[in-house]
N, CA, C and O atoms as CSV, one atom per row, in Angstrom:
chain,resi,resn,atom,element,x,y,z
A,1,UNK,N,N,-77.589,-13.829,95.552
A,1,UNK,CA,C,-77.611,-14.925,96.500
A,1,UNK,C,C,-76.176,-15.395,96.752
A,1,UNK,O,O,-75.357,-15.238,95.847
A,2,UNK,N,N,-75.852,-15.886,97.757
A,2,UNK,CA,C,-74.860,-16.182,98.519
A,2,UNK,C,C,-74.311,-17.713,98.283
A,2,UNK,O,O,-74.922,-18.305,99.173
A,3,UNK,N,N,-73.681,-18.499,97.748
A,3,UNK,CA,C,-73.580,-19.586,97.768
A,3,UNK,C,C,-71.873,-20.052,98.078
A,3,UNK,O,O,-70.865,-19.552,97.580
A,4,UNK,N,N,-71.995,-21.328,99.206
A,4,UNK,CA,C,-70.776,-21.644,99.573
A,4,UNK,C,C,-69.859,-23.139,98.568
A,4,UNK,O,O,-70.081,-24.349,98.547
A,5,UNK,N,N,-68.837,-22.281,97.870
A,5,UNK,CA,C,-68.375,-23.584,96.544
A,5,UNK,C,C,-66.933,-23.586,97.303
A,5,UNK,O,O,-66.292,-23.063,98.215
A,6,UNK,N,N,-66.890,-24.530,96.293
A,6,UNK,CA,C,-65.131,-24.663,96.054
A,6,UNK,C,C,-65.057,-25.227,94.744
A,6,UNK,O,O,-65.846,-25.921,94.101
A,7,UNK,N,N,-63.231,-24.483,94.350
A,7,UNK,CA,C,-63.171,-24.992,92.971
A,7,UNK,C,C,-62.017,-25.047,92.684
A,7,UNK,O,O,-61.165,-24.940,93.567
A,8,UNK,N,N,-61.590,-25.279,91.009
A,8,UNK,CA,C,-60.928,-25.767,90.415
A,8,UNK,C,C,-60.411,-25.056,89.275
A,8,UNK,O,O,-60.799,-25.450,88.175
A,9,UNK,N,N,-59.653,-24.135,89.319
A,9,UNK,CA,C,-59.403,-23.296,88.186
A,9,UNK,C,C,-57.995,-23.648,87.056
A,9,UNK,O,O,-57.327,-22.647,86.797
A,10,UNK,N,N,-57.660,-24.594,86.582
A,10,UNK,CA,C,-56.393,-25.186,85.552
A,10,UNK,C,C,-56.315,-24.816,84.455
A,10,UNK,O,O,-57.235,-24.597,83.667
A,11,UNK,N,N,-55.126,-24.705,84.296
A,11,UNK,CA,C,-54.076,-24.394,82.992
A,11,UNK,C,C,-53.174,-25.358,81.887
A,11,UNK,O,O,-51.979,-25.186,81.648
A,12,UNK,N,N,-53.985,-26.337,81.321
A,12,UNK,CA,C,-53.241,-27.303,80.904
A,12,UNK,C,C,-52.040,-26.957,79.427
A,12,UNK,O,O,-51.614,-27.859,78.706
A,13,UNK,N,N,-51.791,-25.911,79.306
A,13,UNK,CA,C,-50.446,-25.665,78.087
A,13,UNK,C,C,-50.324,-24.446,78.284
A,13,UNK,O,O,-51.159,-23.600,78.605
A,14,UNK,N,N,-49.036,-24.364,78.042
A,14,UNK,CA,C,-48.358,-23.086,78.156
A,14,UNK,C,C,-47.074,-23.371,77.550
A,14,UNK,O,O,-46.639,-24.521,77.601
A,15,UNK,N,N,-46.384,-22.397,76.950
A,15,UNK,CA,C,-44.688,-22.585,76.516
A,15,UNK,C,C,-44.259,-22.374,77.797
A,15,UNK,O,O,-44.701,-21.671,78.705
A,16,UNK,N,N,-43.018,-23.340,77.681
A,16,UNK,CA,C,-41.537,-23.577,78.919
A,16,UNK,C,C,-41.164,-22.208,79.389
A,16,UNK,O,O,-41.316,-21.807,80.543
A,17,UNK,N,N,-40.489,-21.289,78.045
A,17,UNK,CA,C,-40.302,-20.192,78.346
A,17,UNK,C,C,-41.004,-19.137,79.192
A,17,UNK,O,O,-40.377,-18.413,79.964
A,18,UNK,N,N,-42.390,-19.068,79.017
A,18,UNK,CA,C,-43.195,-18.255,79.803
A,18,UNK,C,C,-44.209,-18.923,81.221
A,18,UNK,O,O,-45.402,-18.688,81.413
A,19,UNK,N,N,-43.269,-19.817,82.094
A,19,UNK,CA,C,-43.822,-20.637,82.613
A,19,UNK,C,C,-44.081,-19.715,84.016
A,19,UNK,O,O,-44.901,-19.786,84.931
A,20,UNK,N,N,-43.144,-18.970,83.753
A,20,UNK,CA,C,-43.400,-18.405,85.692
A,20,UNK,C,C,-44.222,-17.502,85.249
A,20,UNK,O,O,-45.204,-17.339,85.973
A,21,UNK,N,N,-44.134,-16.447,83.719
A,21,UNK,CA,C,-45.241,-15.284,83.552
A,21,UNK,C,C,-47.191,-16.502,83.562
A,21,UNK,O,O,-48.217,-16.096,84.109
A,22,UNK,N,N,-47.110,-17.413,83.063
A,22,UNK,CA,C,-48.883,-17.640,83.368
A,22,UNK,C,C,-48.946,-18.541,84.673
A,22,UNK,O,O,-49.980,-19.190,84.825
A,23,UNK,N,N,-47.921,-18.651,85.657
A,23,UNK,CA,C,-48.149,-19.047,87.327
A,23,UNK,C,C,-48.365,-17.907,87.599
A,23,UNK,O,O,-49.522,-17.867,88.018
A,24,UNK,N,N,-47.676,-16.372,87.617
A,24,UNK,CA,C,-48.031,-15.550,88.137
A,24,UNK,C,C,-49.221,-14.838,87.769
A,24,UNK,O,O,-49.811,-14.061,88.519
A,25,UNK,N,N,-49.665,-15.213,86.219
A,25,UNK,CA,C,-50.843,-14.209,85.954
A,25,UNK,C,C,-52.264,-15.692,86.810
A,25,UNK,O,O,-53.197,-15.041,87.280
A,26,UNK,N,N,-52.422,-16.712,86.952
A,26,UNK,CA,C,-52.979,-17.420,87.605
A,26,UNK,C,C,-52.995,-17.222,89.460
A,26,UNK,O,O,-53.815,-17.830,90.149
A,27,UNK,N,N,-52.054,-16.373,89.992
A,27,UNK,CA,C,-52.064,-16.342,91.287
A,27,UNK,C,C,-52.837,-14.557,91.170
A,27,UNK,O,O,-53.658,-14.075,91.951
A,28,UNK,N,N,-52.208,-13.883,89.905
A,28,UNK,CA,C,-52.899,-12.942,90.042
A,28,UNK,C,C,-54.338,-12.918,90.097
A,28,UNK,O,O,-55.042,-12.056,90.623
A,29,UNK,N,N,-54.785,-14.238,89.335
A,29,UNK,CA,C,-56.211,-14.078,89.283
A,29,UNK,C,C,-57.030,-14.414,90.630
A,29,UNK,O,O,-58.134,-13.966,90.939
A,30,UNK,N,N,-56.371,-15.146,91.223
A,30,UNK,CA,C,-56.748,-15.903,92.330
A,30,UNK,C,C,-56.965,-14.310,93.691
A,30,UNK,O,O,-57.888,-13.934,94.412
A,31,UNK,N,N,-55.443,-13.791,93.404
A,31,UNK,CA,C,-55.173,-13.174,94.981
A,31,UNK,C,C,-55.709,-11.672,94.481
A,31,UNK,O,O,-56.277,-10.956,95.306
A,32,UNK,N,N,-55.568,-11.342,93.492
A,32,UNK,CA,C,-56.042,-9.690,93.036
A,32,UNK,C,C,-57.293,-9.403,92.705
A,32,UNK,O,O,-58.029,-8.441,92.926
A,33,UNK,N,N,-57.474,-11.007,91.793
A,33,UNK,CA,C,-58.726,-10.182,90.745
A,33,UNK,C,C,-60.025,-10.724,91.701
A,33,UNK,O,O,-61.070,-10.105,91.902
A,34,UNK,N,N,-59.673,-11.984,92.199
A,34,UNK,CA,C,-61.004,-12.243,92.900
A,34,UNK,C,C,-60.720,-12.027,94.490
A,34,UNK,O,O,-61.673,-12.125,95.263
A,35,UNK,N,N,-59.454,-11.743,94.972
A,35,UNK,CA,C,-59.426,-11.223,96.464
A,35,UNK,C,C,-59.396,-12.552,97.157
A,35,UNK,O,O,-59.389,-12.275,98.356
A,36,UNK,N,N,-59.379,-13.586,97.042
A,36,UNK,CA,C,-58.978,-14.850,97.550
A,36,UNK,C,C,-57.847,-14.639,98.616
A,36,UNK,O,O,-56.907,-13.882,98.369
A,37,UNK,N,N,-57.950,-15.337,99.843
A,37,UNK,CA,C,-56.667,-15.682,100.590
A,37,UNK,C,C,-55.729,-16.472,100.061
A,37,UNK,O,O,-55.952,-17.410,99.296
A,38,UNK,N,N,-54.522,-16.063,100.507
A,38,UNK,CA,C,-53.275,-17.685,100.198
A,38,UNK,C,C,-53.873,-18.504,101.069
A,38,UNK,O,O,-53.240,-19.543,100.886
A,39,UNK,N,N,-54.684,-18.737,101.910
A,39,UNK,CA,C,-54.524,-19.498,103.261
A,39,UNK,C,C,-56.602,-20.222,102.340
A,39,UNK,O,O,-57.302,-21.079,102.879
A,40,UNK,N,N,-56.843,-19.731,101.437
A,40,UNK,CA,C,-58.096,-20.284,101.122
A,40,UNK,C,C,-57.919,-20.822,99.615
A,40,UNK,O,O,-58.641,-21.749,99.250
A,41,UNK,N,N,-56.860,-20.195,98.620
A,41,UNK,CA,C,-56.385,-20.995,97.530
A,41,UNK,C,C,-55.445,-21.153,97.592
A,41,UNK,O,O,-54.892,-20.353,98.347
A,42,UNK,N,N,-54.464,-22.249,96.909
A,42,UNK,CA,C,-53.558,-23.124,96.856
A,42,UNK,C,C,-53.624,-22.785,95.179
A,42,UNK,O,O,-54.527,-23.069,94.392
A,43,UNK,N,N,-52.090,-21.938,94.876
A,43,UNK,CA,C,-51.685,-22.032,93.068
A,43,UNK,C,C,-50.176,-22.787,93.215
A,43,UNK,O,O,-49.169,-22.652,93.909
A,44,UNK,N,N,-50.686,-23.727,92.053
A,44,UNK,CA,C,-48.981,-24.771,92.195
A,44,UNK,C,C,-49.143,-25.599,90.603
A,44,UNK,O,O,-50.213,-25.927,90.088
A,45,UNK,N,N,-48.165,-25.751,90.197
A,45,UNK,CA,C,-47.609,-26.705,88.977
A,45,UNK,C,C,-48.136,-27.980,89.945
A,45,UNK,O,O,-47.916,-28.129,91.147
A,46,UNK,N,N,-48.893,-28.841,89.050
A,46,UNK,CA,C,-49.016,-30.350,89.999
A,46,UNK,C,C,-48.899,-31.311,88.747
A,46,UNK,O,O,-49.153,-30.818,87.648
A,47,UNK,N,N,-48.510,-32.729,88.830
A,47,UNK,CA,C,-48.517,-33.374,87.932
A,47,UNK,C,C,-46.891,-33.789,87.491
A,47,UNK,O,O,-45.903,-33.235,87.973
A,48,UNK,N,N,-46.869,-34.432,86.892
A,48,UNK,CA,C,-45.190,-35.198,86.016
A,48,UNK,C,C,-44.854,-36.335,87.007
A,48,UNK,O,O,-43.642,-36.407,87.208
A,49,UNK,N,N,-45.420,-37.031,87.525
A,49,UNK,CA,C,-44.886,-38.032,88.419
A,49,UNK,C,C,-45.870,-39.782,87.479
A,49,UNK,O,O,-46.799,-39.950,86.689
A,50,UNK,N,N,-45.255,-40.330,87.957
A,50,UNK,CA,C,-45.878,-41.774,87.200
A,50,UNK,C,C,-46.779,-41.982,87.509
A,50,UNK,O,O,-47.354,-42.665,86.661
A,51,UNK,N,N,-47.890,-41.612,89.077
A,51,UNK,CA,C,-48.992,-41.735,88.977
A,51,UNK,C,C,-50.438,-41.025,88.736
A,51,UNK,O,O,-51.624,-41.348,88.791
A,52,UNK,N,N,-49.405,-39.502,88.340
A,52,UNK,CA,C,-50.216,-38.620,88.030
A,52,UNK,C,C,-49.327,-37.759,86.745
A,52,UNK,O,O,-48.433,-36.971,87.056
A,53,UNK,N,N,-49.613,-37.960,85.614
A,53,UNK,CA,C,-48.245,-37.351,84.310
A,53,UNK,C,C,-48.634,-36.715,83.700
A,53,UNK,O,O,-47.943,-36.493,82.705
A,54,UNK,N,N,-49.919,-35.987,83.800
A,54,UNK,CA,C,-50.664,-34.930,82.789
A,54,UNK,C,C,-50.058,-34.013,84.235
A,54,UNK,O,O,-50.298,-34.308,85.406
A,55,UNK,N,N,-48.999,-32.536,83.614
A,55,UNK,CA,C,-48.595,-31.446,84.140
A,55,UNK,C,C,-49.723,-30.430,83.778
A,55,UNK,O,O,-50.193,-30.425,82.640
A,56,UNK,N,N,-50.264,-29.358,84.980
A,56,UNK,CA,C,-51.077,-28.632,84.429
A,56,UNK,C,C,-50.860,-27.304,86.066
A,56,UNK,O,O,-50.509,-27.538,87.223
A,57,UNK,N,N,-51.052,-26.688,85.742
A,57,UNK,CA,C,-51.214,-25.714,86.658
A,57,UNK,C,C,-52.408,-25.119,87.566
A,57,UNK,O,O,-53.016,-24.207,87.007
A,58,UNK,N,N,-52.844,-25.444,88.805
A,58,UNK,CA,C,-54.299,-25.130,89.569
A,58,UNK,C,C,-53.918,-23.833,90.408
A,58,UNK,O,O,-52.871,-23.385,90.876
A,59,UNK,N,N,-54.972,-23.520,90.388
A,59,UNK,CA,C,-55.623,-22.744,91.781
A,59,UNK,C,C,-56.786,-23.219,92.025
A,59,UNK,O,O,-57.786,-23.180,91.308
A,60,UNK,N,N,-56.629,-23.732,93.188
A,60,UNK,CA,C,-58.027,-24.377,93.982
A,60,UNK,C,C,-57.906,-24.343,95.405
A,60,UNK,O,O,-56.871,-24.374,96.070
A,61,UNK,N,N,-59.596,-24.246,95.952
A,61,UNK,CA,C,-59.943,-23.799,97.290
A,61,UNK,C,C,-59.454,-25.156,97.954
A,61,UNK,O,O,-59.550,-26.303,97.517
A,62,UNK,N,N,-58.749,-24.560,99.458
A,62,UNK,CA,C,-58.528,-25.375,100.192
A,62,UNK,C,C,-59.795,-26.152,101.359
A,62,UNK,O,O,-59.666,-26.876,102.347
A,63,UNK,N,N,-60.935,-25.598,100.681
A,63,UNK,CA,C,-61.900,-25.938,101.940
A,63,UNK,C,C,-63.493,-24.628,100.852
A,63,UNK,O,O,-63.349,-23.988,99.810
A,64,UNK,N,N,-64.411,-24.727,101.512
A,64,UNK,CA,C,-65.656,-23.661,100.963
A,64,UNK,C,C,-65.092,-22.299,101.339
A,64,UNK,O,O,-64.308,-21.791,102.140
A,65,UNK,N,N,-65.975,-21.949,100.248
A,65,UNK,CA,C,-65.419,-20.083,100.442
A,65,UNK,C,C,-67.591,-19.895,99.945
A,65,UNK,O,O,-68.477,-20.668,99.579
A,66,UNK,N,N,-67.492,-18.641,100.210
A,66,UNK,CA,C,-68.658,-18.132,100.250
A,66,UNK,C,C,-68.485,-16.440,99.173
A,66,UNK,O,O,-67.749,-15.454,99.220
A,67,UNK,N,N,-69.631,-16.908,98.302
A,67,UNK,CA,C,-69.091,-16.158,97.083
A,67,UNK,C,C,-70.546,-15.558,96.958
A,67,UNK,O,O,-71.534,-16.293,96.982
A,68,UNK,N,N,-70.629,-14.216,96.826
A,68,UNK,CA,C,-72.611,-13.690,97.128
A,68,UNK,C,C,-72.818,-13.318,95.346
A,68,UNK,O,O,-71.725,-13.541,94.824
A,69,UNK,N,N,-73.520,-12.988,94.612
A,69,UNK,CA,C,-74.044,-13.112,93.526
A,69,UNK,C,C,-73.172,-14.139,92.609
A,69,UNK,O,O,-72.692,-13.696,91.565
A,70,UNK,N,N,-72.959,-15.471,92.966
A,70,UNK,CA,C,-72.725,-16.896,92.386
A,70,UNK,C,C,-72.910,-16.338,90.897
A,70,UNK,O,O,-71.948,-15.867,90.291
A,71,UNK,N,N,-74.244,-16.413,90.309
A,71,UNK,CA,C,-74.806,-16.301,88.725
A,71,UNK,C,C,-73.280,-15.206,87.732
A,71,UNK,O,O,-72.402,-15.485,86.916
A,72,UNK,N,N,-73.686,-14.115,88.369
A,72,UNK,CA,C,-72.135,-12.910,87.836
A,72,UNK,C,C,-71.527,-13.369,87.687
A,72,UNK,O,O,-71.446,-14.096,86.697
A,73,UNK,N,N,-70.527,-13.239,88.731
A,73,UNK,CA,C,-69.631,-13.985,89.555
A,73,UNK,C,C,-68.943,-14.890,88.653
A,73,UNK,O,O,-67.926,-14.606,88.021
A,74,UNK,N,N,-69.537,-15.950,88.634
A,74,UNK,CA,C,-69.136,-17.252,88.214
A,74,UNK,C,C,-68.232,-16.972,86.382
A,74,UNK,O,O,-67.140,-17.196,85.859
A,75,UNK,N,N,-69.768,-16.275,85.971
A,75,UNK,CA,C,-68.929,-15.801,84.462
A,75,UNK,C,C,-67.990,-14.737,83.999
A,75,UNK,O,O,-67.321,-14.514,82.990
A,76,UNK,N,N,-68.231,-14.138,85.221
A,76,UNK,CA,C,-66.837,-13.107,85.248
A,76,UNK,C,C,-65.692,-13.190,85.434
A,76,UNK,O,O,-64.720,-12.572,85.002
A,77,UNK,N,N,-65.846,-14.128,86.219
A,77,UNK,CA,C,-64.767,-15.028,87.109
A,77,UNK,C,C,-64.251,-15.340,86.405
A,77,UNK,O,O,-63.092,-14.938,86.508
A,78,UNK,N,N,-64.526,-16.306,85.054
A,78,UNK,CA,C,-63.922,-17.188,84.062
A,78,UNK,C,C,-63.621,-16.378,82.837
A,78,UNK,O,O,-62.768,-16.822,82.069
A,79,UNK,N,N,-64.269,-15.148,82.537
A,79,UNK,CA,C,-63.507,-14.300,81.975
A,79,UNK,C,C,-62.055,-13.510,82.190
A,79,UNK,O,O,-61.187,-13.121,81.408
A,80,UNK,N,N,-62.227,-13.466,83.674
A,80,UNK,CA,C,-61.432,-12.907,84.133
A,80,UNK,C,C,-59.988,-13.622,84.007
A,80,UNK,O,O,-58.909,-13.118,83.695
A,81,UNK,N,N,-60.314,-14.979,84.354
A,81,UNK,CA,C,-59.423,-16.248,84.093
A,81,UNK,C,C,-58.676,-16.676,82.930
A,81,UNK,O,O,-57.728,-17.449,82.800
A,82,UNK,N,N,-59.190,-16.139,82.307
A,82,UNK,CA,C,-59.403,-16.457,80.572
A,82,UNK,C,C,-58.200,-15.390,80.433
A,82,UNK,O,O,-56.977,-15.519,80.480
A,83,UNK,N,N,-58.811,-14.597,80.295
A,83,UNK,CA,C,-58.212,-12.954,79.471
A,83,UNK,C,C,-56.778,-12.834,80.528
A,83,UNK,O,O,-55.956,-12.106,79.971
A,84,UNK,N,N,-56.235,-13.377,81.965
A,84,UNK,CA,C,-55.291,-12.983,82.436
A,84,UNK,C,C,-53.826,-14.378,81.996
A,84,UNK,O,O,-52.607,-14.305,81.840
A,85,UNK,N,N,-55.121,-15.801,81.931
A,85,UNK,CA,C,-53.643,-16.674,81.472
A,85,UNK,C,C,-53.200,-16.127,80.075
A,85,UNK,O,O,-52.080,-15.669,79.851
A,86,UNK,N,N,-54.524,-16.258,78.884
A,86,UNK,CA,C,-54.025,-15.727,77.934
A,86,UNK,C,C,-53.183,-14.591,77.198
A,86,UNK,O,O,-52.679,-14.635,76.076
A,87,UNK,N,N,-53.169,-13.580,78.118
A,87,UNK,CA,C,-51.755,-12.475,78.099
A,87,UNK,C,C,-51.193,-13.158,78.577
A,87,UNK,O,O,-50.338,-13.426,77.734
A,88,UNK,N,N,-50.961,-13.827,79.560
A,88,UNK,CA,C,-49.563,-14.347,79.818
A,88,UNK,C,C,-49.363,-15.776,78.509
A,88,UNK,O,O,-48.474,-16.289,79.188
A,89,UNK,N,N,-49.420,-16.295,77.851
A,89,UNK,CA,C,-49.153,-16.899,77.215
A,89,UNK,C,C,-49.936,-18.445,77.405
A,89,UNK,O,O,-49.954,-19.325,76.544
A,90,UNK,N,N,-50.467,-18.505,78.547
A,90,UNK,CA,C,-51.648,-20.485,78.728
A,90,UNK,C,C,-52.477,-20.460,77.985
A,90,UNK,O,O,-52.686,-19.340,77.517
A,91,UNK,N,N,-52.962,-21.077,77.708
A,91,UNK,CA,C,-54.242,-22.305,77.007
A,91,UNK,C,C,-54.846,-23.229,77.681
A,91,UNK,O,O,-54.295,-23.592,78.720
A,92,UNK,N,N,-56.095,-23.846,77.296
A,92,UNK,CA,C,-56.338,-24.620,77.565
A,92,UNK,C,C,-56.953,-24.241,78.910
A,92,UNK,O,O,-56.294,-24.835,79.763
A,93,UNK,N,N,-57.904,-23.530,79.479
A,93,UNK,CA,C,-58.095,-22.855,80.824
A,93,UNK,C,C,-59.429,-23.549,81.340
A,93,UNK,O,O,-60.042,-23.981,80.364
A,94,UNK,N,N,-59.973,-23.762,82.320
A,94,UNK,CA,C,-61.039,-24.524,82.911
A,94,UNK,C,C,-61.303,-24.005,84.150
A,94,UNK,O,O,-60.430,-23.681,84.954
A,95,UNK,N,N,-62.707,-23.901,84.359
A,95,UNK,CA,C,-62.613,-23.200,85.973
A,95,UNK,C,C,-64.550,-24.287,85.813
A,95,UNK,O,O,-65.565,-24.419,85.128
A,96,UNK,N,N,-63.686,-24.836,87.303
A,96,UNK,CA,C,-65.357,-25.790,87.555
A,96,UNK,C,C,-65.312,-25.694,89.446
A,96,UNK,O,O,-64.396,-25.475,90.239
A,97,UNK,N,N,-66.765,-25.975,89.607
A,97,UNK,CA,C,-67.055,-25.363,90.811
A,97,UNK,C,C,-67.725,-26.901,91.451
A,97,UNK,O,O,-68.301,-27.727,90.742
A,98,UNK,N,N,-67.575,-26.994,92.420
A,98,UNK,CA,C,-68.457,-27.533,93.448
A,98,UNK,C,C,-69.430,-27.538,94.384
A,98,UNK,O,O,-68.948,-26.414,94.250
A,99,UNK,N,N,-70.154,-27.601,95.063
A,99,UNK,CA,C,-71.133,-26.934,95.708
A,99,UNK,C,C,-71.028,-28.196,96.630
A,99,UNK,O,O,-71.194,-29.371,96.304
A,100,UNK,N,N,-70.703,-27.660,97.902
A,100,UNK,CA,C,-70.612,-28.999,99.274
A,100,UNK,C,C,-71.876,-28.955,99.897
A,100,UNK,O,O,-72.198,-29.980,100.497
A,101,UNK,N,N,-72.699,-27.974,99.897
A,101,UNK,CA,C,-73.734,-27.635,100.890
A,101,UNK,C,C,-75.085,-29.155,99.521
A,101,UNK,O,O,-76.167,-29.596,99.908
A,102,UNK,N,N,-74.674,-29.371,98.640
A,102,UNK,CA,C,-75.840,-30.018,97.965
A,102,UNK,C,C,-75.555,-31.347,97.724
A,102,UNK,O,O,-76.242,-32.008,96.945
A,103,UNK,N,N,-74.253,-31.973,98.537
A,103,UNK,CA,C,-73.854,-33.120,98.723
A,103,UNK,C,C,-74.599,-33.839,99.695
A,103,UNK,O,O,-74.296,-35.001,99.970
């Protein structure tokens, strides 16, 4: 089944030193492993400012994307997520979904 989400995939620790290797293994996951557009996820360092000071690293949909066997999918997805920050050196990994169509 076909279901239209958007989400939230973050990286809250990582060492200084290996900061650009788990941005890039996080864009990898985004643009390689799941085939995502740049123009449909957004990967960026966000956070360190006074009204927002927890630093953490996202990839998240800019709008719904349409994703067909959701159930798979979803846990593969987060394996996939898992196993690519963690070679690169992150922790702390989270991937949560939304569903706009049940709002």
């Amino acid at each position: 089944m076909s279901v239209n989400l958007e989400f939230v995939a973050k990286v809250g620790k990582w060492p200084r030193e290996r900061e650009d290797e788990v941005l890039a293994a996080l864009k990898a996951w985004a643009y390689e492993d799941e085939g995502l557009d740049k123009r449909e996820v957004i990967v960026d360092i966000l956070g360190g400012g006074p009204r927002n000071p927890i630093v953490r690293m996202e990839a998240y949909t800019t709008g719904p994307v349409i994703i067909s066997g959701f159930g798979d999918w979803s846990v593969a997805a987060e394996a996939r997520l898992r196993k690519r920050v963690a070679e690169a050196g992150g922790e702390d990994v989270s991937l949560r979904f939304t569903f706009p169509d049940e709002e």
